[in-house]
N, C-alpha and C positions, 0 to 999 in steps of 0.2 A: 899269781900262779895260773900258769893253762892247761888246760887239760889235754892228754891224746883223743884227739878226733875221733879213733877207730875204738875208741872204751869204753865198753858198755857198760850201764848200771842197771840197778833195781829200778831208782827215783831219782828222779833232778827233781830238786826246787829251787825254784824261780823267787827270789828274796830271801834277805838275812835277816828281815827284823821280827818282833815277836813272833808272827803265826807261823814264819819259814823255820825259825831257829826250832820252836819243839816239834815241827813236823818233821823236822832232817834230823834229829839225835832219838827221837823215839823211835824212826823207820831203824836205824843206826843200831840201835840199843838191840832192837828185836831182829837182827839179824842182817838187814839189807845193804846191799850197797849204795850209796848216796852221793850223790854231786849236791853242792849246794851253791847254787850262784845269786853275786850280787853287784850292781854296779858299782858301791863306794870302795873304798879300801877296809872297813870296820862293820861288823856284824853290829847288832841294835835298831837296825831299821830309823825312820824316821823319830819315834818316841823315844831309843834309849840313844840317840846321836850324842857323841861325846868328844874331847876334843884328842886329837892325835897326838900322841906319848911326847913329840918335838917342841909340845906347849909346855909340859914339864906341871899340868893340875893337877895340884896334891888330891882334893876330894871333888870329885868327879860327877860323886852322885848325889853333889850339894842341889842341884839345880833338876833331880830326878825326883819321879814319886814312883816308889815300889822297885827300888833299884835293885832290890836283895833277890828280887825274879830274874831280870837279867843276867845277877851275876852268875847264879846256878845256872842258868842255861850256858853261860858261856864257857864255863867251865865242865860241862858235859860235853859241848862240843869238841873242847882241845882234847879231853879222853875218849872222843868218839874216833870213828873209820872214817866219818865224813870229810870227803873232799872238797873243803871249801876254795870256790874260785872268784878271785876278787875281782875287780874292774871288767867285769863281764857286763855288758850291756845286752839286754838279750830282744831282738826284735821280731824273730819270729818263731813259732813252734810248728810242728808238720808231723800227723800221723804218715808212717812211711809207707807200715805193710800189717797185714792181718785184715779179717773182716768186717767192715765196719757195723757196728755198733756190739759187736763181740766183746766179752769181759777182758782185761789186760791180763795177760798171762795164758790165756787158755788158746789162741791160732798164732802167736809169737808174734804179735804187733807189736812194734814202737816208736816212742817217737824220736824226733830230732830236733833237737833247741840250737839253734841259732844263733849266736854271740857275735858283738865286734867288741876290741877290751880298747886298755888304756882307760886312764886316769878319766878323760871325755869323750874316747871312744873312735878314734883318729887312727888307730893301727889297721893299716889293710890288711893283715892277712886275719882272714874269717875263722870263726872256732864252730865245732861242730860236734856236740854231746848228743849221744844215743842211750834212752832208757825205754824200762818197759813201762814206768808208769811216771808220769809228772802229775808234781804240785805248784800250785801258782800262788805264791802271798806275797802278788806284787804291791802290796799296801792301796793309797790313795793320793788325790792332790787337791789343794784350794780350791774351791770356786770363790772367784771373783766377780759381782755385780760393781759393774763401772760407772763414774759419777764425775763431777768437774774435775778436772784437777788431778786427777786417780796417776796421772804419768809423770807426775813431776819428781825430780830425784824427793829422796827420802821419805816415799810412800812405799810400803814392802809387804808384802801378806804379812798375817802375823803366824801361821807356821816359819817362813822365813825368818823374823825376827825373832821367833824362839831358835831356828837354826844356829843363825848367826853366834847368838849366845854360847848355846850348847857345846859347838864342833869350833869355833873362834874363839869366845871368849869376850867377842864384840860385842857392843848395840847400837843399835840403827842411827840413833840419834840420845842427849840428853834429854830431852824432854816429847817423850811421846806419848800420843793419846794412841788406846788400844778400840782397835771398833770394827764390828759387821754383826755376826750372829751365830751361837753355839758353847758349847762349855769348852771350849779350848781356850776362847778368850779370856776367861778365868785364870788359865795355866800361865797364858801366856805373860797379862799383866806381873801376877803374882810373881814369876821367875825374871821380867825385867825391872820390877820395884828392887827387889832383893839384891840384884845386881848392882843396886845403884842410878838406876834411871828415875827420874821423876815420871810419875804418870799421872797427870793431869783429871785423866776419866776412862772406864771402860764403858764404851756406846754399845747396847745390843737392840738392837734391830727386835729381838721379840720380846715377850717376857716370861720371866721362871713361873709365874703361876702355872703356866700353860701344863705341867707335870703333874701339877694337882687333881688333873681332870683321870690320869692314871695311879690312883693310889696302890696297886697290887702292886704295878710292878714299881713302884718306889720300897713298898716293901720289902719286896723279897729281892732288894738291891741296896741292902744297908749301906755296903761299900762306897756306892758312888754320892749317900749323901755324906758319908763320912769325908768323901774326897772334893768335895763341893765346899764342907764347912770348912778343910786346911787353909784350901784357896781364899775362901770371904774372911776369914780370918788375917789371914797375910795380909788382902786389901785393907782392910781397917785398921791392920797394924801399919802399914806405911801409908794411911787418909787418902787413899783412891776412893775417888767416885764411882758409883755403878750408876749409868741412867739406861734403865730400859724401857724399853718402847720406844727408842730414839738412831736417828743413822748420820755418819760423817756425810751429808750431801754436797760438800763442798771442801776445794785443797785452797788455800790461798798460796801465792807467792810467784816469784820471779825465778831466779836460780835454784831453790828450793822449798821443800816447804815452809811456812812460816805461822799458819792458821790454817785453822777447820772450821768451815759451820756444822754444827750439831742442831738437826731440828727434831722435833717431836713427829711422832709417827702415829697415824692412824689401823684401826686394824686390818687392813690392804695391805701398809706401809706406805702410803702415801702421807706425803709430808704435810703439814698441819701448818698451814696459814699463817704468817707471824712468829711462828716461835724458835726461829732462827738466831742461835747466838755463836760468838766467835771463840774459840779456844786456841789459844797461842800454843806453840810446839815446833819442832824443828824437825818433825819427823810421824807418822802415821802406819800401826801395824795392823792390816787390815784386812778380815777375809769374813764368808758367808757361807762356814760349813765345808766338808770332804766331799770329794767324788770318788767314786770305787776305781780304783785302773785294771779294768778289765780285758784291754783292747789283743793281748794275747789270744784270752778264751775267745771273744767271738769273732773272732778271725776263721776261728776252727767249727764256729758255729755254734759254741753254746747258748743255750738255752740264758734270758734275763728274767728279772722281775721286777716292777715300779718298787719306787722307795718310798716312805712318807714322803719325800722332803722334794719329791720330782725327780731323781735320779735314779740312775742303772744300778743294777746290783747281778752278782751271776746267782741264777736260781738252782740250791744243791739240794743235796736229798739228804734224810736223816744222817749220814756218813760222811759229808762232806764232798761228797762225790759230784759231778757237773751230767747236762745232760748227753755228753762226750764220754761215751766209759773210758776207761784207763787215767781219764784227768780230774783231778781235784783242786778245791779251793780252799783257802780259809784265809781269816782275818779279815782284812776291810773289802776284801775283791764283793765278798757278799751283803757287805751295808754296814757302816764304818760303826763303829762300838767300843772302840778303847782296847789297852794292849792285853790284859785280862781275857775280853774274849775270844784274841786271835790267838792269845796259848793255849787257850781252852780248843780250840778249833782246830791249831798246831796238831796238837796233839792226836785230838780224836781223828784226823784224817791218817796221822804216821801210821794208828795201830789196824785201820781202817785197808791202809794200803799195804803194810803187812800181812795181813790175815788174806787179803785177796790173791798176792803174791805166792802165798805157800799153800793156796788153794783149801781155805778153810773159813769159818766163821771167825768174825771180831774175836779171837782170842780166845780160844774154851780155858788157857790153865789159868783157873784164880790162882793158884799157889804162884805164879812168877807175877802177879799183882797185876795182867792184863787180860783180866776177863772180863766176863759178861756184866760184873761189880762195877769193874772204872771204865767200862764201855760206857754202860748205863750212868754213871754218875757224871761222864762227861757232856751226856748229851741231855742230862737234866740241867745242869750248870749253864750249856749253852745257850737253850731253850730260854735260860729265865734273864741270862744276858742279852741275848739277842731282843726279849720283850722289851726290855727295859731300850735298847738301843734306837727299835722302833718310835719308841714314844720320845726316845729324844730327837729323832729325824723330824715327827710331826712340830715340835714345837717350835725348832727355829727353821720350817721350811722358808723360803722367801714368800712374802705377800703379793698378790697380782697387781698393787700400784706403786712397787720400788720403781719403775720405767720413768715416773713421773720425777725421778730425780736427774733424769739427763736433760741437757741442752743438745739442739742439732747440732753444735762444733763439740760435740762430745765426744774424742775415741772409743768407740766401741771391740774394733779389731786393732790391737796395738799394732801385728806383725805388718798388717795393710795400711793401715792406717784409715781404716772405713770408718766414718763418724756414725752416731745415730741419726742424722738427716739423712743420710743416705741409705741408710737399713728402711726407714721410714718411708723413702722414696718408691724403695724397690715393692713396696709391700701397698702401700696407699695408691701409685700412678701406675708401676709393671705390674703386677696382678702376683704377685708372691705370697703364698699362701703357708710357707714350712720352710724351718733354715736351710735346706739342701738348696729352694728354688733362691732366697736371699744370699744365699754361697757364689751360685755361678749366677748373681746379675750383679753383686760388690766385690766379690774375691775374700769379703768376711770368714775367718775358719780357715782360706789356702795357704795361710805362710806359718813359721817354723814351729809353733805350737799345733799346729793341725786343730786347732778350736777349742784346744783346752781351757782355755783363758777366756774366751769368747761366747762361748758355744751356748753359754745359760743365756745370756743376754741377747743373743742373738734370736733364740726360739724363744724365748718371750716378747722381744719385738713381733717375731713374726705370728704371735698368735694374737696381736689385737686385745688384750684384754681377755682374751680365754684364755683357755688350760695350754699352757704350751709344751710340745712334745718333748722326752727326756733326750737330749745330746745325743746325737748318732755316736758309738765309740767302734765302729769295727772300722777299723785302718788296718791296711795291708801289710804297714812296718811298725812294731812299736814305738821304734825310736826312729831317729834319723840315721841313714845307714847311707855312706858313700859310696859311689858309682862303683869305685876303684876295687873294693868288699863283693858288690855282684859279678862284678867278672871275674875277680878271682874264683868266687864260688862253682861261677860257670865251667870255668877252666879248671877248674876240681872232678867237677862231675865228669866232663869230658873226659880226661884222663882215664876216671874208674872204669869207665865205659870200654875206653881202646885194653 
């Protein structure tokens, strides 16, 4: 579905998956008008990805945890006003008019989202949504630290490999080892034992005690140990190994994968002398934790804040709000935390954007059940999620001697093909002090990922053994946008003009 260009809303938001879906049916609910955009064809986002009706899967939400959240959400949005617009890719947002730094609704600012559609985003003609306020929960993506091996078919993040599963029906391979660092690798094993794969062992880079060191907020986060023990359960019901303190430092094979070394890890993450052993498998699901996808908001300038774990996050205010008035966030754009706290987040920002909209405080009637009661309760909720969330960024951030796992014929930038000898180069002989200056002397970060993939590894290289800078993420496009898409737009605006 596309939308009329010239139609204005209350709110767009920017993603379907949990924090998009209750922030678009709560704005919905409370009166506003709502565009809700998403790149795939199916609302769920990345967490509740399912597979397309043409597969014909009986239960769906076999391979889900907390499915009975989505369903509600989904089913509010079919009886919501929400205009959901599917294969919207959306790469840029632009405040148009009003005063800057002015409340949204009060000098008739708004903005304008930017869209190319199609299934991958190949249709030239450009779409063009006008509202008075946006929300962005555009979720997150993998980081990947690169190691021997890491390019050879049937190596896949392991968000991928749960994809594959979820929205397919596929796996990567028979026999896969699951490995990097974070409590997804738990989801992930767990949902590809289940399915039928053998999994040899889940490798984590850090270890669980590390949680220990925050006991409150494990407390007042019963849930996610309850969600901890389904997963280790399921492992020991299908005899998966957990080794932590351990990383895949090596792929073997020819045509594809065929073995891993798994060495022990020190606490740098430097690999431990000797204790390299080999793990047969046909295939390797593997990643090191979320990054926020922010690259919308600071386009427009908002304001970030460090992560535990080294990463961006956008810095918001008790409301969910950015330091952009008129624009808000929620779910992982502000520090990745599970789909729980992006509804919690959903939420508080819809009623958040409401009440600013009709020119009032968060909601005075408790009798319609959005006052000042489930303001507050949502942003107690959030607060004690978001802690908890923290203290899981600290515990598997990466260690400053994973570097120690590359070889100079390492690829480090897939899209260039820049090794780590050459990152090393630019940094040891050219005098490269920060991945911007290692960019323009290897082209490392310039090709079709724009450094997503890259970008950790790269500003660790270039910091030598220090703190390495968090990934630059303001790009000018979010996604890749065709020549053919800016002229037309040109020749849009031109016309308005004559």
């Amino acid at each position: 579905m596309t939308a009329s260009p010239s139609e204005p809303y209350d709110l767009v938001v920017v993603g379907a998956g949990s924090a998009g879906l209750a922030g678009a049916v709560t704005a919905a609910e409370l009166g506003l008008s709502v565009a809700l955009l998403d790149s795939t064809t199916q609302s769920g986002g990345q967490f509740y990805r399912h597979p397309a009706p043409a597969l014909g899967a009986v239960r769906p939400e076999a391979l889900h945890h907390d499915w009975s959240a989505f369903s509600d959400l989904r089913r509010r949005l079919a009886a919501s006003t929400v205009t959901h617009l599917t294969g919207h890719h959306v790469w840029s947002v632009v405040r148009e008019s009003g005063e800057s730094g002015a409340a949204a609704g009060e000098t008739g600012e708004t903005w304008a989202v930017h869209a190319i559609t199609g299934a991958d985003g190949t249709e030239e003609q450009p779409v063009r949504i006008t509202a008075r306020a946006l929300l962005l929960a555009t979720g997150a993506y993998e980081r990947q630290l690169p190691f021997p091996g890491w390019t050879l078919p049937g190596v896949v993040g392991a968000g991928g490999a749960q994809a594959m599963l979820k929205s397919g029906l596929v796996l990567p391979g028979r026999r896969i080892v699951v490995a990097g660092s974070g409590p997804l690798l738990l989801a992930v094993a767990s949902s590809l034992a289940a399915a039928g794969a053998r999994v040899p062992a889940v490798v984590e880079a850090a270890g669980y005690l590390r949680y220990a060191r925050s006991p409150r907020a494990l407390v007042t986060n019963p849930a996610k140990a309850a969600e901890a023990l389904v997963h280790g359960a399921a492992l020991l019901r299908h005899r998966v190994r957990v080794l932590p303190g351990s990383a895949v430092t090596e792929v073997h094979g020819t045509d594809r994968v065929e073995a891993v070394t798994v060495s022990r890890l020190d606490g740098d993450w430097t690999p431990v002398p000797g204790t390299g052993r080999r793990i047969a498998c046909d295939a390797l699901a593997v990643g090191h934790g979320l990054v926020p996808q922010i690259e919308l908001a600071t386009a427009v300038g908002c304001a970030t804040r460090a992560l535990p774990d080294g990463t961006l996050g956008l810095a918001l205010d008790d409301l969910q709000e950015t330091s952009v008035a008129g624009l808000w966030a929620a779910g992982e754009t502000g520090g990745v935390g599970g789909a729980e706290l992006a509804r919690t987040e959903g939420e508080l920002a819809g009623r958040a954007i409401a009440a600013r909209l009709r020119g009032r405080r968060a909601d005075p009637d408790p009798g319609r059940g959005v006052g000042p009661g489930r303001v507050g309760e949502l942003r107690r909720r959030r607060d004690r999620m978001r802690a908890f969330a923290d203290v899981m960024s600290a515990a598997h951030a990466p260690g400053p001697g994973w570097p120690a796992w590359l070889e100079d014929e390492t690829d480090v930038c897939r899209c260039e093909e820049v090794t780590a000898g050459r990152v090393r180069e630019a940094v040891t002989e050219l005098g490269a002090r920060d991945a911007r200056t290692v960019k323009l002397l290897t082209r490392a970060g310039m090709g079709w990922c724009q450094g997503r993939m890259c970008g950790t590894a790269v500003a660790c290289l270039a910091a030598r053994g220090g703190t390495p800078e968090p990934p630059a993420e303001r790009r000018p496009f979010a996604v890749p946008v065709p020549l053919a898409t800016l002229a037309a737009l040109d020749e849009r605006a031109t016309e308005q003009n004559l």
